[in-house]
C-alpha positions as CSV (number, residue, x, y, z in Angstrom):
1,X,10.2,-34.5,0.1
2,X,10.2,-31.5,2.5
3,X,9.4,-31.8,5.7
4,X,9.3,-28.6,8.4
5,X,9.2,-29.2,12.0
6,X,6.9,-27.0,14.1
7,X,9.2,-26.2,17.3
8,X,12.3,-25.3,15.4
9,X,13.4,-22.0,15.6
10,X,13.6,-21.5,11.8
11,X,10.0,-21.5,10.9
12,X,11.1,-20.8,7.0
13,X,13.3,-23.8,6.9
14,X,12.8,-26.5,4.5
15,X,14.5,-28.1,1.4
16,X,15.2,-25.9,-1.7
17,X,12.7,-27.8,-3.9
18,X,9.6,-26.4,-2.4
19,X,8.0,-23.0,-2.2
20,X,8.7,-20.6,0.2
21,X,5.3,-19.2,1.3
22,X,3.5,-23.1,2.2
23,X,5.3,-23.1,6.3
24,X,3.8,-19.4,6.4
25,X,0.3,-20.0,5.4
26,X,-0.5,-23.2,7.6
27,X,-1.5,-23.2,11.2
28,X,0.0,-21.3,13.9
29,X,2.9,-20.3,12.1
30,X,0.7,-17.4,10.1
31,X,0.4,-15.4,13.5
32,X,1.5,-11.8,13.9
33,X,4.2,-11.2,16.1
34,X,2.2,-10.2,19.0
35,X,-0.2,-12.9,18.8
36,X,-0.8,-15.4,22.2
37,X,1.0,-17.9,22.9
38,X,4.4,-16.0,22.9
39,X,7.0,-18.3,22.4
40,X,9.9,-15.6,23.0
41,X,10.2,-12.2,25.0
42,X,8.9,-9.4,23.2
43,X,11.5,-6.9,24.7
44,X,14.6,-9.5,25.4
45,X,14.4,-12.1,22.7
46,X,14.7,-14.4,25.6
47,X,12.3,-17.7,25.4
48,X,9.1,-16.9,27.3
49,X,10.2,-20.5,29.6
50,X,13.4,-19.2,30.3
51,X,13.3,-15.4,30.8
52,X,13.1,-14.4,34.5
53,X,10.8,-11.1,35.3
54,X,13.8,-9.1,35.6
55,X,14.9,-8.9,32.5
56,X,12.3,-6.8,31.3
57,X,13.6,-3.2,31.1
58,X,11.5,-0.8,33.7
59,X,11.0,1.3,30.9
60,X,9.0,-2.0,29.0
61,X,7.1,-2.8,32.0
62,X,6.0,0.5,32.4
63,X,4.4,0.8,28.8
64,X,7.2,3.3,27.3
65,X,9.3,1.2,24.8
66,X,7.9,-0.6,21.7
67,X,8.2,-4.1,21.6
68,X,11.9,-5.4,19.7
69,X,11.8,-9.1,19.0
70,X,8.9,-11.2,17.4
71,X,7.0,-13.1,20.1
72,X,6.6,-15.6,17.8
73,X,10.5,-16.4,16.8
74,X,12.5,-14.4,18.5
75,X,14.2,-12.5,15.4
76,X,14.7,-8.3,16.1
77,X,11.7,-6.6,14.6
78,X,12.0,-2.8,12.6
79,X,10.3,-0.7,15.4
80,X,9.4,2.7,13.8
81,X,8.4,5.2,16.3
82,X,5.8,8.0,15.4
83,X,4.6,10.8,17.5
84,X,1.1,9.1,17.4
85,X,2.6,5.6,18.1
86,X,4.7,2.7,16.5
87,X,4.7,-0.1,14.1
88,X,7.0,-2.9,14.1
89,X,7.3,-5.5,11.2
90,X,9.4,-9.1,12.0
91,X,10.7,-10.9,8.4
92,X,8.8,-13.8,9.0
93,X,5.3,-13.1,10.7
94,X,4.6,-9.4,9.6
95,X,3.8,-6.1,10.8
96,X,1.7,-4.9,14.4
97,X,1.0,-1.6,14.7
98,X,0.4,0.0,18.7
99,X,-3.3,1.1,18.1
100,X,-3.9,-2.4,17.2
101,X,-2.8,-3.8,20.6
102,X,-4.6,-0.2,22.7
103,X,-0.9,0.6,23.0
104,X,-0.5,4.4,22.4
């Protein structure tokens, strides 16, 4: 019997005898990274209920830095910057790219 629980941090976790992809195709768990409501800091890793306003480098709140950490579970994203823009892909919830959030 497998059972996942919705607030734990390891949204992939579950018992060996299942398949992997099931937690990732059901319900709010299939968001991108970026998605609303973020659940972690997008440039700290920090839970969104626990991360004060300072902690947010100026550089972030001023637009200039990619986003680092999935909103959605807090794990370090790749961040690949281009000339044009960036992209940024977490393990578990996929890739975001900047023109898809008017972020250039």
């Amino acid at each position: 019997m497998t059972s996942v629980i919705p607030g734990s941090s390891f949204p992939g976790a579950q018992s060996s005898g299942s398949q992997s992809s099931a937690p990732q195709s059901s319900g709010p768990q299939s968001s991108g990274p970026l998605q609303e409501p973020l659940r972690f800091g997008v440039y700290t890793g920090i839970e969104a209920e626990l991360q004060s306003p300072e902690a947010v480098p100026a550089a972030a709140q001023l637009g200039l830095e990619p986003p680092r950490f999935c909103g959605q579970c807090g794990r370090r994203m790749v961040v690949q910057v281009r000339p044009d823009g960036w992209d940024a892909r977490c393990s578990r919830h996929g890739t975001v790219d900047s023109s898809e959030v008017g972020q250039r």
